[in-house]
Backbone bond lengths (Angstrom), bond angles and torsions (degrees), N, CA, C in turn:
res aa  C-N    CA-C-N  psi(-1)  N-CA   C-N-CA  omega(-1)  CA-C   N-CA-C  phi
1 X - - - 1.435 - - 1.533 110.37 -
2 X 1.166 110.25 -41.44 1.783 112.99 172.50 1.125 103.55 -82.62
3 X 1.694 145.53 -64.43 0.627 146.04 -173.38 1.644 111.97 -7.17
4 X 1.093 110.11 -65.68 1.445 128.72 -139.00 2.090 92.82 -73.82
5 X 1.297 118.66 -30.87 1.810 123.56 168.54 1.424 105.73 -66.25
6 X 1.723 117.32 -40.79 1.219 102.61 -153.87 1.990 87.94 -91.83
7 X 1.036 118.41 -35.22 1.300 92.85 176.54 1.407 142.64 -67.98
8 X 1.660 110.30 -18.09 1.508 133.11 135.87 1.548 113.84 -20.18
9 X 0.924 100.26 -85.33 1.859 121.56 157.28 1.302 110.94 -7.17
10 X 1.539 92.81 -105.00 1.507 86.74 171.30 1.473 137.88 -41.40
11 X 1.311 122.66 -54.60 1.258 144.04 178.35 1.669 100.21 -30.50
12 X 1.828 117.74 -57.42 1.482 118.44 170.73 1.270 138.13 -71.96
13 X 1.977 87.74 -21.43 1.725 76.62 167.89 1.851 116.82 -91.71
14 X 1.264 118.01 0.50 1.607 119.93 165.20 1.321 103.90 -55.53
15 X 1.393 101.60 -56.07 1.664 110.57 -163.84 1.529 101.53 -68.50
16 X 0.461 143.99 -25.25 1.820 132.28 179.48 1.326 97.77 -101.39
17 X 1.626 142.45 -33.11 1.636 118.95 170.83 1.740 99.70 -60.64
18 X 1.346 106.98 -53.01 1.973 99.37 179.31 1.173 111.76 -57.60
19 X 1.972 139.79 -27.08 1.284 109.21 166.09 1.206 131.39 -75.89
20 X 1.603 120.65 -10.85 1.481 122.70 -158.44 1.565 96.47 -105.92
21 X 1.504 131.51 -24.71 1.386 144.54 -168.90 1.489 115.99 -110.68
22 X 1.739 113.81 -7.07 1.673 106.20 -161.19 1.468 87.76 -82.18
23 X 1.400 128.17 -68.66 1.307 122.66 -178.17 1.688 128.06 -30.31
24 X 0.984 126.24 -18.33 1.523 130.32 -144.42 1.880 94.53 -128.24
25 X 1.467 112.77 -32.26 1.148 107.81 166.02 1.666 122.20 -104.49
26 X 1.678 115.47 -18.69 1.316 97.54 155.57 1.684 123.78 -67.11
27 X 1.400 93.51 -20.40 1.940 78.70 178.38 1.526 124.45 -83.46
28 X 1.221 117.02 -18.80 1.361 131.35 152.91 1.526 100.52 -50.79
29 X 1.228 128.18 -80.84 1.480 119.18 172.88 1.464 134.36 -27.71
30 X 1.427 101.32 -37.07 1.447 109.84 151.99 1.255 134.15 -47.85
31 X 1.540 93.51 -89.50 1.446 85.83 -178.42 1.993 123.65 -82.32
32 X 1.052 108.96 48.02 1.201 132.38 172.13 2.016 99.80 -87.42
33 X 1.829 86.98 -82.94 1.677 120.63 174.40 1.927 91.48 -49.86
34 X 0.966 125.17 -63.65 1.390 119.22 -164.44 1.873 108.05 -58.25
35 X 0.791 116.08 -57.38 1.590 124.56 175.11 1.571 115.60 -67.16
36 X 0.811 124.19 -17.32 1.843 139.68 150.87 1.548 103.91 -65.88
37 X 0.775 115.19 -48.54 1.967 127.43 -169.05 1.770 86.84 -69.63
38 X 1.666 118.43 -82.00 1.061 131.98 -175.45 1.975 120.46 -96.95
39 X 1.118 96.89 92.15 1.164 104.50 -164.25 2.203 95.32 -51.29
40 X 1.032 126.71 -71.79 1.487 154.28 -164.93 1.816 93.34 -96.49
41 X 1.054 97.56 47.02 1.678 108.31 170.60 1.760 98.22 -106.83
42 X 1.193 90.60 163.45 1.892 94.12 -176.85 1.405 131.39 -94.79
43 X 1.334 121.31 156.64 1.490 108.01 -150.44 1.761 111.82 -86.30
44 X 1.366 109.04 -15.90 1.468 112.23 177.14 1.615 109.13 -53.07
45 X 1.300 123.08 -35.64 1.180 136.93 -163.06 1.844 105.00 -41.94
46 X 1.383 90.79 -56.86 1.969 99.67 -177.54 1.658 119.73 -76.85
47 X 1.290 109.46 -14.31 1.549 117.52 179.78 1.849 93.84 -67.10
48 X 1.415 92.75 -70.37 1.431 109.54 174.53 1.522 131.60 -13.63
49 X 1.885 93.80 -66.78 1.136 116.20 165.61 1.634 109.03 -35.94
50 X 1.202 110.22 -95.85 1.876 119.88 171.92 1.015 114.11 4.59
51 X 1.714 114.83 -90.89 1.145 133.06 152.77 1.610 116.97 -1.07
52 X 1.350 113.65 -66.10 1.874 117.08 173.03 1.243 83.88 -67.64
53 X 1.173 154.83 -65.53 1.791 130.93 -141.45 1.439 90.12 -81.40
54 X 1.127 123.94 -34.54 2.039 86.01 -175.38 1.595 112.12 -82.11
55 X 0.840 94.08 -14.97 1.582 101.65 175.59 1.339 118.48 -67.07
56 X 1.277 116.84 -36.66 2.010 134.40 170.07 1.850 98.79 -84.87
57 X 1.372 138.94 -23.24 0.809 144.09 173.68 1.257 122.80 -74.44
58 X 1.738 120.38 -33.86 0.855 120.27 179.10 1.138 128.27 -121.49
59 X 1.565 98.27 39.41 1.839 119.29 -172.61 1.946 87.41 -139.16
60 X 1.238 115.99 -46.74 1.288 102.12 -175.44 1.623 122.51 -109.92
61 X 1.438 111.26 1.60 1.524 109.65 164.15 1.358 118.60 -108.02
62 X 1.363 120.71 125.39 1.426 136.96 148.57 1.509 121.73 -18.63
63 X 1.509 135.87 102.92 1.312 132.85 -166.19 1.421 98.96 -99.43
């Protein structure tokens, strides 16, 4: 019987920490993993990146 508010709850506040935080920490993840891979790889690479995630972020996630 409670269950069912508090998981509401939660359920919206995931979804809005993953819309306001997914972009900003997958690209950190990036170029983390990417610069490990390529040590003397180039720096446009992670701007770039971003750039595509808000762009997929803000065509396919719910704000």
């Amino acid at each position: 019987m409670m269950m069912t508010p508090i998981r509401r709850f939660l359920r919206r506040v995931f979804r809005s920490l993953f819309s306001m935080y997914g972009p900003a920490l997958l690209t950190v993840l990036f170029a983390v993993f990417f610069f490990q891979l390529f040590p003397e790889g180039p720096l446009w690479a992670v701007p770039l990146f971003l750039i595509f995630l808000l762009v997929i972020f803000h065509r396919y996630v719910k704000w």
